[in-house]
C-alpha positions as CSV (number, residue, x, y, z in Angstrom):
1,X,39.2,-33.7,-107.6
2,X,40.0,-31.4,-105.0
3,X,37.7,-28.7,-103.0
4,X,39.0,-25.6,-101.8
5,X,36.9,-23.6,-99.0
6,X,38.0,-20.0,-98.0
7,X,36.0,-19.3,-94.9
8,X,36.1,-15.4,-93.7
9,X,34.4,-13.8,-90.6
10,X,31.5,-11.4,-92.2
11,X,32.8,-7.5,-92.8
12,X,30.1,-6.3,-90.1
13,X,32.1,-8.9,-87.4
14,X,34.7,-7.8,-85.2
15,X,38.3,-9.4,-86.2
16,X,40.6,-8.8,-82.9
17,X,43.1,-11.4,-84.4
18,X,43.4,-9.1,-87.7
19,X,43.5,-6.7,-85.8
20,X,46.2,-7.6,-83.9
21,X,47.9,-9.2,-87.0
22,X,47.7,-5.5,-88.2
23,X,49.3,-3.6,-86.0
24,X,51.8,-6.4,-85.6
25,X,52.8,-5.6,-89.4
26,X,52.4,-1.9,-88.9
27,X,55.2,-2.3,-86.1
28,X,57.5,-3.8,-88.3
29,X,57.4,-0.8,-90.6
30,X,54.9,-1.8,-93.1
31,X,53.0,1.0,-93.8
32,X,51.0,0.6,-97.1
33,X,49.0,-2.2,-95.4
34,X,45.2,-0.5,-94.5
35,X,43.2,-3.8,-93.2
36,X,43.9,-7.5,-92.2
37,X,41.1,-9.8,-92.1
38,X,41.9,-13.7,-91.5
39,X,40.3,-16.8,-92.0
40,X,40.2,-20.3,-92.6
41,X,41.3,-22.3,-95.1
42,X,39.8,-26.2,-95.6
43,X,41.0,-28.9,-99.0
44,X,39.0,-31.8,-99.4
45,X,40.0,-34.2,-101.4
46,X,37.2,-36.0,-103.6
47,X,36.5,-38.8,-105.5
48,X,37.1,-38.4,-108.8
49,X,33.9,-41.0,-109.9
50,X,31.3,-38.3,-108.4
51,X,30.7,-35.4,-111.0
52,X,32.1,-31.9,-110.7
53,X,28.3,-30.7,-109.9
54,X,27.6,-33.6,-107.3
55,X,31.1,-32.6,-105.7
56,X,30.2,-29.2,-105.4
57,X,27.0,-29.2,-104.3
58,X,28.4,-31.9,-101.3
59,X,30.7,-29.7,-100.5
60,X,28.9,-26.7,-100.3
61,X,26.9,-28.6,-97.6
62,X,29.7,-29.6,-95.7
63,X,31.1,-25.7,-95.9
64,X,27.6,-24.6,-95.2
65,X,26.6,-27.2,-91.6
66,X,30.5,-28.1,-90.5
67,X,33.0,-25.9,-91.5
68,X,30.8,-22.1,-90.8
69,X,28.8,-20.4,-88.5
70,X,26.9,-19.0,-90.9
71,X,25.8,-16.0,-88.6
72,X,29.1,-14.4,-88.7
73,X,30.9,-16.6,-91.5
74,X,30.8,-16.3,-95.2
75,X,32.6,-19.1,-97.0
76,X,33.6,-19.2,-100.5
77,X,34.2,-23.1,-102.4
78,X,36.5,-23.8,-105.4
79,X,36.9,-27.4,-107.1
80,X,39.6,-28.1,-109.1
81,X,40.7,-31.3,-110.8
């Protein structure tokens, strides 16, 4: 099994590096693009003996008191097989 986490500063937070990512593409002529917001991106591989609902609810720990600051981070978990 394999987790996916999507990690994503909160919409009320300040993103200077989308920003700057944004008027980056802008300068290169891409015009149709309104907002860029980045993030992080985390796979953890699992072991396949622990059940899919044991595996996500590790995980979501892990996302929740390693991978965030929950004050201006939201996070978002997939697991896949």
């Amino acid at each position: 099994m394999k987790a996916k986490v999507y990690v994503t500063l909160k919409p009320s937070v300040l993103d200077p590096q989308g920003k700057a990512i944004h008027h980056s593409v802008e300068l290169l002529g891409y015009k149709d693009i309104s907002d860029v917001r980045q993030g992080k991106y985390f796979e953890i591989a699992l072991d396949d003996a622990a059940s899919e609902a044991d595996a996500a609810a590790a995980v979501e720990k892990i996302a929740k008191d390693v991978l965030t600051n929950p004050i201006i981070e939201d996070y978002r978990v997939e697991i896949t097989s």
